[in-house]
Every structure is written in C-alpha cells, then in structure tokens.
PDB file with SEQRES, HELIX, SHEET and CRYST1 records, atoms N, CA, C and O in Angstrom:
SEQRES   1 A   86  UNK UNK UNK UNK UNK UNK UNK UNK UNK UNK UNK UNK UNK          
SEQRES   2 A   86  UNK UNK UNK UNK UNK UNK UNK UNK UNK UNK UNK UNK UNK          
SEQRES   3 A   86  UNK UNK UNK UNK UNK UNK UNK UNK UNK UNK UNK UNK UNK          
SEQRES   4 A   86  UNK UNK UNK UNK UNK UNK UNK UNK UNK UNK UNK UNK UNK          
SEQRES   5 A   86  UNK UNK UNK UNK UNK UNK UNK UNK UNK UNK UNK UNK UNK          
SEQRES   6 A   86  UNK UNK UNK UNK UNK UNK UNK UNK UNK UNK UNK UNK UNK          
SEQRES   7 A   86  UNK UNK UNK UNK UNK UNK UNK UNK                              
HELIX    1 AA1 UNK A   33  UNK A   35  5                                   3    
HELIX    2 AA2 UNK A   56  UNK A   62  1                                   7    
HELIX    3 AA3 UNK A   64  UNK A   72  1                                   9    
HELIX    4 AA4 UNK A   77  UNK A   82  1                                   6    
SHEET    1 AA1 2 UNK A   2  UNK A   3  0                                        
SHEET    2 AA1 2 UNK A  44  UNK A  45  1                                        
CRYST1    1.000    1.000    1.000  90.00  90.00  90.00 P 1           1          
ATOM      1  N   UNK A   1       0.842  -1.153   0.000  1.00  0.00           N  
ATOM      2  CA  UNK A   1       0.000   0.000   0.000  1.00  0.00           C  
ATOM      3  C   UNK A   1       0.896   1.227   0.000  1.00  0.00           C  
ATOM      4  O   UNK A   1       1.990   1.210   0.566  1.00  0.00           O  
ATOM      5  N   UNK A   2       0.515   2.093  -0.519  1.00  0.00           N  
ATOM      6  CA  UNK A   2       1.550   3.189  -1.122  1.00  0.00           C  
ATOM      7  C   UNK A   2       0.494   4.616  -0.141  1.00  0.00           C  
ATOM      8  O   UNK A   2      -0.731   4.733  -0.179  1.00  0.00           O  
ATOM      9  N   UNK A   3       1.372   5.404   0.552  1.00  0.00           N  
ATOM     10  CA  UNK A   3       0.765   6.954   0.954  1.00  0.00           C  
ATOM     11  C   UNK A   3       1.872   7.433   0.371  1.00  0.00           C  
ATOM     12  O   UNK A   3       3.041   7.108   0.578  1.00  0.00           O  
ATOM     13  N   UNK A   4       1.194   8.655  -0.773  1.00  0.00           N  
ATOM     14  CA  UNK A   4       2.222   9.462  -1.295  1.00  0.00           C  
ATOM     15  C   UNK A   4       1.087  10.788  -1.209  1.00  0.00           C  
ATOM     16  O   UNK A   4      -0.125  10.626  -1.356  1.00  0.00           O  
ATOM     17  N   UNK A   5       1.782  12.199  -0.927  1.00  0.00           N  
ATOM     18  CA  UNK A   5       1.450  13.616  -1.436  1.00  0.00           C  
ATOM     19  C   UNK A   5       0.426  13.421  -0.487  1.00  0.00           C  
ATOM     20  O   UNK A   5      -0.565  13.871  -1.061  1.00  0.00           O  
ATOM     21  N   UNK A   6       0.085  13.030   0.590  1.00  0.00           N  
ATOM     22  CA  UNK A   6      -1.084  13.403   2.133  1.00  0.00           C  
ATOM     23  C   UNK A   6      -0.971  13.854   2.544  1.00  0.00           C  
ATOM     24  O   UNK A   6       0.184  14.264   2.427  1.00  0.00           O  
ATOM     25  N   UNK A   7      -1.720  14.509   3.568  1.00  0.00           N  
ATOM     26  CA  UNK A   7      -1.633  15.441   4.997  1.00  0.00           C  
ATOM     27  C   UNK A   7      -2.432  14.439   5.779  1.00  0.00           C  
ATOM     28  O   UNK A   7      -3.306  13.601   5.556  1.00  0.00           O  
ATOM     29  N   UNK A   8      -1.730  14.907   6.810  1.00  0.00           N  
ATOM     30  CA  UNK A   8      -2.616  14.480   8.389  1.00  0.00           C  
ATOM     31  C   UNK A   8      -1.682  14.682   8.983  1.00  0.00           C  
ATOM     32  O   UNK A   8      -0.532  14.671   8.543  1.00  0.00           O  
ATOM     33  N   UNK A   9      -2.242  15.035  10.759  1.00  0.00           N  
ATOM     34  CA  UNK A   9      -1.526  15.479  12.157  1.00  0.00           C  
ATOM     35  C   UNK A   9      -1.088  14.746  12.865  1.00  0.00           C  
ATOM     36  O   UNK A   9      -0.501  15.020  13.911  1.00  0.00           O  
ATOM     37  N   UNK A  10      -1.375  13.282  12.250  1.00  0.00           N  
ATOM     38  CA  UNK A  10      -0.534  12.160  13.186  1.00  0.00           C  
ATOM     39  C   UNK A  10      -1.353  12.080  14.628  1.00  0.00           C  
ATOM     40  O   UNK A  10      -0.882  11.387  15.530  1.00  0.00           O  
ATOM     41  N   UNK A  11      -2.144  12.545  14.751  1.00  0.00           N  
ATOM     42  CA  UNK A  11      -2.851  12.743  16.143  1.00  0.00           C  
ATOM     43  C   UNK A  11      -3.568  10.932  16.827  1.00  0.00           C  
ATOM     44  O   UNK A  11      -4.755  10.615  16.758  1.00  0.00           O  
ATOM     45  N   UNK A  12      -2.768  10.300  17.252  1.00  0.00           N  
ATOM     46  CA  UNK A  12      -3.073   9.340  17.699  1.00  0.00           C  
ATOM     47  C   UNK A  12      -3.481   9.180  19.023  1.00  0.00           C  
ATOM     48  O   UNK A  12      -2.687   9.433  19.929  1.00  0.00           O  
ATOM     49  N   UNK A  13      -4.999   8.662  19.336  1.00  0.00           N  
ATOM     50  CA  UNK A  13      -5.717   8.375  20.870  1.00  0.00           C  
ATOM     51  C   UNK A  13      -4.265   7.493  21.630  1.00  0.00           C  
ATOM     52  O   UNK A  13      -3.442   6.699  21.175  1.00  0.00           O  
ATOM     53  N   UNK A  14      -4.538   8.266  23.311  1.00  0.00           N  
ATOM     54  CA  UNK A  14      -3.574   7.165  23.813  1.00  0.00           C  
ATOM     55  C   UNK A  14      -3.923   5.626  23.956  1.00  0.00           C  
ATOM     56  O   UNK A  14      -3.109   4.839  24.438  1.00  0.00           O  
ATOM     57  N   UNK A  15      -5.267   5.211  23.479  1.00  0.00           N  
ATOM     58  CA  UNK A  15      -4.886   3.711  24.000  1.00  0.00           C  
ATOM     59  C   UNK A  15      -4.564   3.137  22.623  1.00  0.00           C  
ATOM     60  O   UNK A  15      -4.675   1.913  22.554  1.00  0.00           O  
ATOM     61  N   UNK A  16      -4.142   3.852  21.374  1.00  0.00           N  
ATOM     62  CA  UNK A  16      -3.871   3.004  20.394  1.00  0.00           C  
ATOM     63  C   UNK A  16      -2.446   3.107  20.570  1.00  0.00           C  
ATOM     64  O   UNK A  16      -1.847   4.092  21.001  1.00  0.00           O  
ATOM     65  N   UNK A  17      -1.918   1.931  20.172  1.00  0.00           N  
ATOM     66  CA  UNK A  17      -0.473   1.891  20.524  1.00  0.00           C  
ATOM     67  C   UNK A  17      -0.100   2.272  18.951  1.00  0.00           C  
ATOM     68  O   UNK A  17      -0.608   2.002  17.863  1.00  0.00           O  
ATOM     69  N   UNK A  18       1.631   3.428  19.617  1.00  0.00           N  
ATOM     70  CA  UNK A  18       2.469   3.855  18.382  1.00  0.00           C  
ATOM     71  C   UNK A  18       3.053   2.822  17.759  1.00  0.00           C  
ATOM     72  O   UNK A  18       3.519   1.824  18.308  1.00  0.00           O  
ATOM     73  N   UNK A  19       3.024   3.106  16.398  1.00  0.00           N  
ATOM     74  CA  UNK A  19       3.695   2.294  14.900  1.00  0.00           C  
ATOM     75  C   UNK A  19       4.885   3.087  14.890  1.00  0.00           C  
ATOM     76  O   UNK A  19       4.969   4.208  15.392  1.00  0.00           O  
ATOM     77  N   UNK A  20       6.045   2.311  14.150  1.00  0.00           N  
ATOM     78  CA  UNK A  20       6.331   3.466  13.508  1.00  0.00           C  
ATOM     79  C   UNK A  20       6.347   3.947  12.171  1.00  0.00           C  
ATOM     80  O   UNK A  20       7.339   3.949  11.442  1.00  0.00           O  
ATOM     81  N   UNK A  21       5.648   4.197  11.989  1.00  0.00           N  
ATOM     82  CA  UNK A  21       4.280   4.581  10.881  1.00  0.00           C  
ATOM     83  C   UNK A  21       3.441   5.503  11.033  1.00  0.00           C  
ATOM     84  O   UNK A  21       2.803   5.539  12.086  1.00  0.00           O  
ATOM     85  N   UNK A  22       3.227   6.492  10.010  1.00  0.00           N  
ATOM     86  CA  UNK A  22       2.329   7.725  10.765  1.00  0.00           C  
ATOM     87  C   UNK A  22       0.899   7.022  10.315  1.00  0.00           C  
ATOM     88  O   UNK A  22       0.793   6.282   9.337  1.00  0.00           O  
ATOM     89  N   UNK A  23       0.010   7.323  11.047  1.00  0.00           N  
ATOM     90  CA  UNK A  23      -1.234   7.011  11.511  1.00  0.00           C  
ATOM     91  C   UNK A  23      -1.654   6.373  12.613  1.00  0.00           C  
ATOM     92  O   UNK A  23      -0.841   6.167  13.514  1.00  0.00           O  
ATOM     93  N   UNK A  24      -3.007   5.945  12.739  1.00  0.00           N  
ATOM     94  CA  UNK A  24      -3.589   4.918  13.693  1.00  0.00           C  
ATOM     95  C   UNK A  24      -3.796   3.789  13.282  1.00  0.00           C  
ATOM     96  O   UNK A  24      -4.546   3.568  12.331  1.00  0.00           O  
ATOM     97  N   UNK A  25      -3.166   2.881  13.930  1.00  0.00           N  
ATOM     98  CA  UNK A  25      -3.789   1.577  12.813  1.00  0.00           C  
ATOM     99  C   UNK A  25      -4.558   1.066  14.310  1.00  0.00           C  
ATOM    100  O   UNK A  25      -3.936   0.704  15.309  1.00  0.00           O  
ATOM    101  N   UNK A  26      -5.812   1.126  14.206  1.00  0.00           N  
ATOM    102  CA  UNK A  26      -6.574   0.701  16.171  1.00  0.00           C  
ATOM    103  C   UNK A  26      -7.173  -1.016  15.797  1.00  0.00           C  
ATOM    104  O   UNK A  26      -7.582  -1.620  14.805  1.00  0.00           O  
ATOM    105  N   UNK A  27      -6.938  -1.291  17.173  1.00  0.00           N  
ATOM    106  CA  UNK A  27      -7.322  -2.505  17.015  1.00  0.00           C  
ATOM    107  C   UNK A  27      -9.042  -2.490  17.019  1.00  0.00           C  
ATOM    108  O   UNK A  27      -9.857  -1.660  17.423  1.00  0.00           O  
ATOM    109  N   UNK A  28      -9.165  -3.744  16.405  1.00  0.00           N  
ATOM    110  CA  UNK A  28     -10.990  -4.074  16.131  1.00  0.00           C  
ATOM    111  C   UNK A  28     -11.462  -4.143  17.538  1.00  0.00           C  
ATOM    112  O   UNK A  28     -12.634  -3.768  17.587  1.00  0.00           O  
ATOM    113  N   UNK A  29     -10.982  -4.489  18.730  1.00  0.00           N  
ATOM    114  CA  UNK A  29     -11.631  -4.328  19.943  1.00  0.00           C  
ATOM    115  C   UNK A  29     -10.743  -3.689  21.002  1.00  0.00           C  
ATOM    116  O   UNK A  29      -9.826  -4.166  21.669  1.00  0.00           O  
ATOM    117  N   UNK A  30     -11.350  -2.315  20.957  1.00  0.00           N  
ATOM    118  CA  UNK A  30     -10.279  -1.972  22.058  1.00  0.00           C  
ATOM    119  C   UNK A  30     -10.344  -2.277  23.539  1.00  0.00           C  
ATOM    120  O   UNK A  30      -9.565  -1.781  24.353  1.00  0.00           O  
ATOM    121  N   UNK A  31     -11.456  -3.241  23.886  1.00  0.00           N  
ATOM    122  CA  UNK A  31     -11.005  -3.985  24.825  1.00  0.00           C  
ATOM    123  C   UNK A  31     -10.413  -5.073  25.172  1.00  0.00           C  
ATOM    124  O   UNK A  31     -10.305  -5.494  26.323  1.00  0.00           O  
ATOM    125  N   UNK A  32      -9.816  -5.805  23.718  1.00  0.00           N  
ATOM    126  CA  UNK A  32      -8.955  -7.119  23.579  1.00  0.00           C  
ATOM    127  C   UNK A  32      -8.229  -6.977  22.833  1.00  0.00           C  
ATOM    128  O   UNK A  32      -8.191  -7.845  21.961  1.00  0.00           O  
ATOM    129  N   UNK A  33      -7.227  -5.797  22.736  1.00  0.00           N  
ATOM    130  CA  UNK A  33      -6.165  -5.658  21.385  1.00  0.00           C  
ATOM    131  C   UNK A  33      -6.046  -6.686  20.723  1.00  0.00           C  
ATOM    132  O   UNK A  33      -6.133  -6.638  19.496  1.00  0.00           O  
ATOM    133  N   UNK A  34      -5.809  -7.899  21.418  1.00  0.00           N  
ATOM    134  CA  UNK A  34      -5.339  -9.351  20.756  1.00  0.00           C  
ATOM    135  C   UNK A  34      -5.998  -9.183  19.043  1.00  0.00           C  
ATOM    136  O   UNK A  34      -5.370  -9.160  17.984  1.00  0.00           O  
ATOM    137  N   UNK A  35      -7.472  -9.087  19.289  1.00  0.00           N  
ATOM    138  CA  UNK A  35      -8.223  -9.221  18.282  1.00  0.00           C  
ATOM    139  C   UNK A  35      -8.488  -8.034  17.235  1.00  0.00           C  
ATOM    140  O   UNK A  35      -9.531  -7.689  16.680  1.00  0.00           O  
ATOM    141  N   UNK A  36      -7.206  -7.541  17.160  1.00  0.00           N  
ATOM    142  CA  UNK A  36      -6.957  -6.239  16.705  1.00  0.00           C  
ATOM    143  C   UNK A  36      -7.114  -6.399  14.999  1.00  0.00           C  
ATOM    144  O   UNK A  36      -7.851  -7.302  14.602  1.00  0.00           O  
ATOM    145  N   UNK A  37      -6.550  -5.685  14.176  1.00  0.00           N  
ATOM    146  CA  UNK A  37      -6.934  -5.823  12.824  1.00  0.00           C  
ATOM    147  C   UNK A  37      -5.005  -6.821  12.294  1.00  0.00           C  
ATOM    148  O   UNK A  37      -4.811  -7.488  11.277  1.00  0.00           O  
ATOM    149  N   UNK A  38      -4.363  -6.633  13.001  1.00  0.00           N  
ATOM    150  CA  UNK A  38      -2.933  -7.075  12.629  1.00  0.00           C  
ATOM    151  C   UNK A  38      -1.876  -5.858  12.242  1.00  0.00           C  
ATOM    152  O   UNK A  38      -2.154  -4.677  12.037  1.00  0.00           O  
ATOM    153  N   UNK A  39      -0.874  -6.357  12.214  1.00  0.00           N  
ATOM    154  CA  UNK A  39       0.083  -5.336  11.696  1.00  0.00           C  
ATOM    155  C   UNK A  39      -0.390  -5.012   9.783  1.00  0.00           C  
ATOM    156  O   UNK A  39      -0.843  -6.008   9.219  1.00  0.00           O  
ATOM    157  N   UNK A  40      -0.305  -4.053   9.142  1.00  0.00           N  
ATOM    158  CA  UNK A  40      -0.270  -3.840   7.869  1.00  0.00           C  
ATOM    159  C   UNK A  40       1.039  -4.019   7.301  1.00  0.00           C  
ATOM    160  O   UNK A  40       1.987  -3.415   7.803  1.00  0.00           O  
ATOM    161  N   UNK A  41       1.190  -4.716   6.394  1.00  0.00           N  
ATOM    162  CA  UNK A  41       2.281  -4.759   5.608  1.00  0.00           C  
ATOM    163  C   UNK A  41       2.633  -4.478   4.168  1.00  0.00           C  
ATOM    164  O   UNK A  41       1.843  -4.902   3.323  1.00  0.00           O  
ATOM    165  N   UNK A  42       3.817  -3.757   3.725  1.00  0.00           N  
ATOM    166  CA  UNK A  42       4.027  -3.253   2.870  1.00  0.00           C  
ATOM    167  C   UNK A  42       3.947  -1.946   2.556  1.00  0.00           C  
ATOM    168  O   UNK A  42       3.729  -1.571   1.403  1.00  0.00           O  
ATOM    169  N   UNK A  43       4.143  -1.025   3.700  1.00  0.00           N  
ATOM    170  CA  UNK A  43       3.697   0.132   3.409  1.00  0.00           C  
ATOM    171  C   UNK A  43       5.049   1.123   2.647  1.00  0.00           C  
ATOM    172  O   UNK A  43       6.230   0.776   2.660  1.00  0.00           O  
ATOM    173  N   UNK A  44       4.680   2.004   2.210  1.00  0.00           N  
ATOM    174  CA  UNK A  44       5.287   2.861   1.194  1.00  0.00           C  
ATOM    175  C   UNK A  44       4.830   4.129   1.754  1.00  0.00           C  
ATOM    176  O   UNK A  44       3.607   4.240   1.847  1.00  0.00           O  
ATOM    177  N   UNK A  45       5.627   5.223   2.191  1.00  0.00           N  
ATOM    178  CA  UNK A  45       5.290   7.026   2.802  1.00  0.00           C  
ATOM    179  C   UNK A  45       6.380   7.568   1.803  1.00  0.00           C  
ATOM    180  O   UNK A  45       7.566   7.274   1.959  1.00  0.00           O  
ATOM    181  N   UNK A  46       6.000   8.266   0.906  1.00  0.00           N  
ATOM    182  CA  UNK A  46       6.717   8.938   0.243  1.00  0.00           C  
ATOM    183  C   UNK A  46       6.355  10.401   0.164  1.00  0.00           C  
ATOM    184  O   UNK A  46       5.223  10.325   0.640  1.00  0.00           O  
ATOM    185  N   UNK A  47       6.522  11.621  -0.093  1.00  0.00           N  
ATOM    186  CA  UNK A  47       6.021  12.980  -0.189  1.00  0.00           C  
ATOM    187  C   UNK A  47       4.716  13.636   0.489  1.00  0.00           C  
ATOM    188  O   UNK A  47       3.895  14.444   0.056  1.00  0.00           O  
ATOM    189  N   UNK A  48       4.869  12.861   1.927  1.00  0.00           N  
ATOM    190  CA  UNK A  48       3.535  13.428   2.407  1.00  0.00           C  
ATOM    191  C   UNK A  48       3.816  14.373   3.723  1.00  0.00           C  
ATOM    192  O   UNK A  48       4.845  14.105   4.345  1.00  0.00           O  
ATOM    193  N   UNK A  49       3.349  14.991   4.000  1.00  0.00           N  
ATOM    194  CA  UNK A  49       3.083  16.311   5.014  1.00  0.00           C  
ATOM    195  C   UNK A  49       2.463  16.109   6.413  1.00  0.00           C  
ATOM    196  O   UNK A  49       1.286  15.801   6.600  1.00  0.00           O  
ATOM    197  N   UNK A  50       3.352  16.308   7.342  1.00  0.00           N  
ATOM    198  CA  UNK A  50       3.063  15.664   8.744  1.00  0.00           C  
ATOM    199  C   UNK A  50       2.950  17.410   8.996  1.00  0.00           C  
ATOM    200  O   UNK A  50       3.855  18.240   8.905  1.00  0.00           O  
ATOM    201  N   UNK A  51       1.294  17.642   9.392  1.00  0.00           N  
ATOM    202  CA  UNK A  51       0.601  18.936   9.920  1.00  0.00           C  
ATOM    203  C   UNK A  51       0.807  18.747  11.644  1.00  0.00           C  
ATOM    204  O   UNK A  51       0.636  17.652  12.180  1.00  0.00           O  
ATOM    205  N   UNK A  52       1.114  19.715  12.244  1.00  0.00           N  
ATOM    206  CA  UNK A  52       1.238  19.742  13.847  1.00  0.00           C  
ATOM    207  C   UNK A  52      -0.046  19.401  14.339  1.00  0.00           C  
ATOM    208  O   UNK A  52      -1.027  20.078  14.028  1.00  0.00           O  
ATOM    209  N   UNK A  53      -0.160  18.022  15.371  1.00  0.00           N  
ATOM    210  CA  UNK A  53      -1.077  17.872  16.131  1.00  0.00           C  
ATOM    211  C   UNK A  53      -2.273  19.229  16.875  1.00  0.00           C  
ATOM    212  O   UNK A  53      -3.503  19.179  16.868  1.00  0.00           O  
ATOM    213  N   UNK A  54      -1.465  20.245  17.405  1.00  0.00           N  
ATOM    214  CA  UNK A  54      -2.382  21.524  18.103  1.00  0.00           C  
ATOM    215  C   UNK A  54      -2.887  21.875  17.085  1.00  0.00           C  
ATOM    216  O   UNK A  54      -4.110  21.926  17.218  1.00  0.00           O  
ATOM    217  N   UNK A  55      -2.320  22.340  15.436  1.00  0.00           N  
ATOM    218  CA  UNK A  55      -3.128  23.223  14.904  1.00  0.00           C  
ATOM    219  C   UNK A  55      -3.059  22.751  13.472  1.00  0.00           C  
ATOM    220  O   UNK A  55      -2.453  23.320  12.564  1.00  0.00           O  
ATOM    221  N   UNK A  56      -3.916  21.387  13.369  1.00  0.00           N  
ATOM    222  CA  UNK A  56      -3.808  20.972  11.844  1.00  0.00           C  
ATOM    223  C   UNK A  56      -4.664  21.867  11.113  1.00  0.00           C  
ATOM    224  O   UNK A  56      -4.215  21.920   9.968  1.00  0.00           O  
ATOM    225  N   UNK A  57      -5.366  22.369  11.190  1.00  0.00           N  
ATOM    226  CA  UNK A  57      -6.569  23.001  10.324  1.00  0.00           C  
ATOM    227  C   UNK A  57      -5.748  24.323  10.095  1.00  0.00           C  
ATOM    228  O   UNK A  57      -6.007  24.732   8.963  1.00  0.00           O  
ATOM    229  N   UNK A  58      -4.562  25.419  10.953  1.00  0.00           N  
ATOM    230  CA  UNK A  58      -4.404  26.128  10.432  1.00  0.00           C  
ATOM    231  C   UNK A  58      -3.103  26.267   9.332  1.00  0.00           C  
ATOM    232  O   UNK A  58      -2.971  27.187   8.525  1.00  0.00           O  
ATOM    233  N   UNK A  59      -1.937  24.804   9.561  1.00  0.00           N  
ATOM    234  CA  UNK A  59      -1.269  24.642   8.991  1.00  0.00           C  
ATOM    235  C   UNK A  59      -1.205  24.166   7.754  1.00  0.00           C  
ATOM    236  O   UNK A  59      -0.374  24.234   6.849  1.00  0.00           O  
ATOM    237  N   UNK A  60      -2.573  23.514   7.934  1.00  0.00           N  
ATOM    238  CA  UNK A  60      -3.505  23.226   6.653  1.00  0.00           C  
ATOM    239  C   UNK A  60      -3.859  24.493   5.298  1.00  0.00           C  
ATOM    240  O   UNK A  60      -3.582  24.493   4.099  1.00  0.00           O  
ATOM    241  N   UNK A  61      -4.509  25.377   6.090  1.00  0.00           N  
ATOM    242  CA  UNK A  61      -4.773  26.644   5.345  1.00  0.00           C  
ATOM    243  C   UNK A  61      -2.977  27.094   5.133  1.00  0.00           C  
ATOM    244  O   UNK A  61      -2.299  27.081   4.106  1.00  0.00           O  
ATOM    245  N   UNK A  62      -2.723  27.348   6.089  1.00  0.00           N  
ATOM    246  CA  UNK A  62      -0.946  27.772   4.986  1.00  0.00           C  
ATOM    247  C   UNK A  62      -0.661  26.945   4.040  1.00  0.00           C  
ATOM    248  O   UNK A  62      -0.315  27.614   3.066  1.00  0.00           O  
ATOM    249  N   UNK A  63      -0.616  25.634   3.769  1.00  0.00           N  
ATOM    250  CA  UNK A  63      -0.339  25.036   2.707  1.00  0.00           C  
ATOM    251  C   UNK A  63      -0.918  25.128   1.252  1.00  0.00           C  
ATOM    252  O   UNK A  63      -1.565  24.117   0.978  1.00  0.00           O  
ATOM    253  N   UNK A  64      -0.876  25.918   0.392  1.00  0.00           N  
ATOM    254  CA  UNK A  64      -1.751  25.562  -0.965  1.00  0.00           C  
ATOM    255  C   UNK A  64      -2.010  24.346  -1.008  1.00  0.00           C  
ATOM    256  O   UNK A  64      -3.204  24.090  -0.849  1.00  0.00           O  
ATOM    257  N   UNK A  65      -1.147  23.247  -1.210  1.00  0.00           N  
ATOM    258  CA  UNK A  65      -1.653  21.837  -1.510  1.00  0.00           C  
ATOM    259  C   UNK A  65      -2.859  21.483  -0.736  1.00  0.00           C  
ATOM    260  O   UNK A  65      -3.937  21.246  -1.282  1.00  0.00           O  
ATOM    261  N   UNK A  66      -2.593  21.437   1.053  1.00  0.00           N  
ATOM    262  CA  UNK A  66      -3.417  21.099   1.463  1.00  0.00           C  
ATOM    263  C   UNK A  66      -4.910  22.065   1.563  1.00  0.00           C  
ATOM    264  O   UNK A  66      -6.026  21.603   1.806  1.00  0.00           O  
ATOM    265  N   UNK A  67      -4.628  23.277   1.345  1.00  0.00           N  
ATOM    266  CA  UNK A  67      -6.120  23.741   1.092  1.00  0.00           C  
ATOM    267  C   UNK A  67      -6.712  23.417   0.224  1.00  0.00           C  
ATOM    268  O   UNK A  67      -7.847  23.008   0.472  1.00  0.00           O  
ATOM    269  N   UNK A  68      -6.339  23.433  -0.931  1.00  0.00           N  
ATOM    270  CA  UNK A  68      -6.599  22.816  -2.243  1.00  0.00           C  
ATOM    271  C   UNK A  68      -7.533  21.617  -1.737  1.00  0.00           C  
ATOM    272  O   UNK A  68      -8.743  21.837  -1.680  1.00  0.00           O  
ATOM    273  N   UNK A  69      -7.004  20.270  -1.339  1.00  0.00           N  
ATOM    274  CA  UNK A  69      -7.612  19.341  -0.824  1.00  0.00           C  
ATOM    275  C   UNK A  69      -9.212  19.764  -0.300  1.00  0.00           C  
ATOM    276  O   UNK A  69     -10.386  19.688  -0.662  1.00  0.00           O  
ATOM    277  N   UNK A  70      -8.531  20.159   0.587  1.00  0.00           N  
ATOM    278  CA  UNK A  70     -10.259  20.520   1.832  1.00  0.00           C  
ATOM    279  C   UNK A  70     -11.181  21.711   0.750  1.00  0.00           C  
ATOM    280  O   UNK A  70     -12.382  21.896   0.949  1.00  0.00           O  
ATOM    281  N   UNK A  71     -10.574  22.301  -0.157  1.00  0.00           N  
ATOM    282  CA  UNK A  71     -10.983  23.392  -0.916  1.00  0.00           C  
ATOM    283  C   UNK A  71     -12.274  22.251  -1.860  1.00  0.00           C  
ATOM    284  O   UNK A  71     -13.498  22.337  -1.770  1.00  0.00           O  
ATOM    285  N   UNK A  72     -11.629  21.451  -2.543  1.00  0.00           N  
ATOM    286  CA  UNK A  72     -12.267  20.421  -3.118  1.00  0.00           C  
ATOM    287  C   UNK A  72     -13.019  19.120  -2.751  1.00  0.00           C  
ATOM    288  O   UNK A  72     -13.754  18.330  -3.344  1.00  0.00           O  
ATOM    289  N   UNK A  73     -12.539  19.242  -1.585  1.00  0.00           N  
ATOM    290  CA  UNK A  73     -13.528  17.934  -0.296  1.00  0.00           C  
ATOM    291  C   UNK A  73     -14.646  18.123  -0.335  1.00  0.00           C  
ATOM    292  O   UNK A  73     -15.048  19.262  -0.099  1.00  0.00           O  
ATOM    293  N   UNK A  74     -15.836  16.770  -0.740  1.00  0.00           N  
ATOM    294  CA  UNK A  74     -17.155  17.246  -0.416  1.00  0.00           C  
ATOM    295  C   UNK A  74     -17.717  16.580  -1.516  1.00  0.00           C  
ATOM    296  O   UNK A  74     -17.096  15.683  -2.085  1.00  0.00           O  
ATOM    297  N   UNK A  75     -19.118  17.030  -1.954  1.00  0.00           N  
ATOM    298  CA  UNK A  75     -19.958  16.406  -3.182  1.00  0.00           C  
ATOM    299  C   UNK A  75     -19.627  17.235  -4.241  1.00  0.00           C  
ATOM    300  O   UNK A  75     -19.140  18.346  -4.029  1.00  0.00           O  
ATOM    301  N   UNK A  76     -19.858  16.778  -5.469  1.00  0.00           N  
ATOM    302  CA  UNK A  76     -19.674  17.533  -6.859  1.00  0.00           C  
ATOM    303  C   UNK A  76     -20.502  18.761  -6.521  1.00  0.00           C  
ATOM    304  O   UNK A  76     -21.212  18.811  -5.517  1.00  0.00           O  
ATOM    305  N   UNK A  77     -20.369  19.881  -7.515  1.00  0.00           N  
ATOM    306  CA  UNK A  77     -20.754  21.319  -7.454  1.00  0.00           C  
ATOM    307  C   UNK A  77     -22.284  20.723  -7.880  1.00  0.00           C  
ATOM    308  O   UNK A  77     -23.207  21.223  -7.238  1.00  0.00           O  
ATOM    309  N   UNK A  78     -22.587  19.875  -8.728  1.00  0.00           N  
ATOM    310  CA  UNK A  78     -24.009  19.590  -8.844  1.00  0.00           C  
ATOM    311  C   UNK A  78     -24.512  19.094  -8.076  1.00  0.00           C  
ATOM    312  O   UNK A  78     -25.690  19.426  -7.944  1.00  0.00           O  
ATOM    313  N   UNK A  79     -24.103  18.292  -7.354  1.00  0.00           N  
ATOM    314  CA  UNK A  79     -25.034  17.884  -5.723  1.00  0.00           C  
ATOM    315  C   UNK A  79     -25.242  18.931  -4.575  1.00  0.00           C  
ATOM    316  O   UNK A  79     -26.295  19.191  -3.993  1.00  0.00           O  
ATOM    317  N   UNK A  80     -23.823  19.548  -4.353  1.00  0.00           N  
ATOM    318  CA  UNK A  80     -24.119  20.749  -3.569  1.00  0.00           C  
ATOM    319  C   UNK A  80     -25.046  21.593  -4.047  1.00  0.00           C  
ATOM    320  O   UNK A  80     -25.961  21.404  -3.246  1.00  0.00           O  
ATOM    321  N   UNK A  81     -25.377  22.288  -4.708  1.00  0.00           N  
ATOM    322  CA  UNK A  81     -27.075  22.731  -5.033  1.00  0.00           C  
ATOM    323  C   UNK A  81     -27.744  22.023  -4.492  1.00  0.00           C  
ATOM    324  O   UNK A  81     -28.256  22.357  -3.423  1.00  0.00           O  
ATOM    325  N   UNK A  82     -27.970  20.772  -5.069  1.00  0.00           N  
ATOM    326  CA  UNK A  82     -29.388  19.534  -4.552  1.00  0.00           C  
ATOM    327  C   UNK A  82     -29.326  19.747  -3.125  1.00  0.00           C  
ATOM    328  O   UNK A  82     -30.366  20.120  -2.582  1.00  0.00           O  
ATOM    329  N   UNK A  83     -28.016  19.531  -2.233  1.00  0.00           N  
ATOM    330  CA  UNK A  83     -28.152  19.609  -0.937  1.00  0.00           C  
ATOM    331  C   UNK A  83     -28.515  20.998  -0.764  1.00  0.00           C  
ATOM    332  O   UNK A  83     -27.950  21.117   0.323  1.00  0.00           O  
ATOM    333  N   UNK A  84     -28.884  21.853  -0.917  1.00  0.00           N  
ATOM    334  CA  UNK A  84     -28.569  23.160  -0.075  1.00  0.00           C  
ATOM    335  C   UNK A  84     -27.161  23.802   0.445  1.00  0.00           C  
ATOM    336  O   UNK A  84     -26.943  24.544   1.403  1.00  0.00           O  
ATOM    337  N   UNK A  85     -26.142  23.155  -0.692  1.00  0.00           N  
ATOM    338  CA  UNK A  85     -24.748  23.764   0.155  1.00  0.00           C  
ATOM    339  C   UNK A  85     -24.488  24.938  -0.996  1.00  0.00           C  
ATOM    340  O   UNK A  85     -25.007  25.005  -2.110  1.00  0.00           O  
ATOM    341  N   UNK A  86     -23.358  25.999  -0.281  1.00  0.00           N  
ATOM    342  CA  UNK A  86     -23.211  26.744  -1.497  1.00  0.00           C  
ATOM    343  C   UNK A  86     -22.133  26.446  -2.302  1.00  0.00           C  
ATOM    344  O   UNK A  86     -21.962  27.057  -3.357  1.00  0.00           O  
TER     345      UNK A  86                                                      
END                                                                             
C-alpha cells in the first residue's frame, strides 16, 4: 500500500499503541487488542506532510496543496445545489 502527497496530524488516541508509521492503525476491539486488525504490511510514505497535532486546520490553510484538498472535499458542485450547500 503506497501513501504518497497526504496530509494528516498524526494525532493518535492514547490507548492506540504507536507504529512506527504515521497514523492509527486501532485494534478491532479496544477492549482485547489481541483481536486487533494485525500489523499492515508493505507500506510505502513517500512525499507526504506531517501537519502539527495543536493546529492541523491552520497549517492546513498555509499550505496551498493542502487547502486545495479541503478546498475540493465534499460532493460535486451539482449535488451541492441539490443539498442546499453553497
């Protein structure tokens, strides 16, 4: 599995235990880790953007790339009408 050109804050709950790997990988029961989802294998991090835990949303907006993203996040411009979004 390949993460290339992402953002995220790395913001991991304390009862999921650290990878070293950015994300959460949480187990399926967090009251029996045992029965967790497993380790993932094969991973690939190439050109992606680790945003500061306190203030992802504003380090976010400094980034063109990543505004861009959230700029374009959401339903097509023709559904947003249907919904009521602007």
């Amino acid at each position: 599995m390949r993460y290339r050109g992402n953002f995220w804050d790395d913001a991991v709950p304390e009862w999921v235990a650290r990878r070293e790997f950015p994300g959460a990988w949480p187990p399926a029961n967090a009251q029996n880790p045992e029965e967790g989802c497993g380790e993932p294998h094969h991973l690939a991090f190439t050109g992606n953007t680790l945003l500061p835990p306190r203030a992802p949303g504003r380090a976010c907006a400094a980034n063109p790339a990543c505004a861009a993203v959230l700029a374009n996040a959401g339903p097509l411009p023709s559904y947003r009408h249907r919904l009521g979004m602007p």
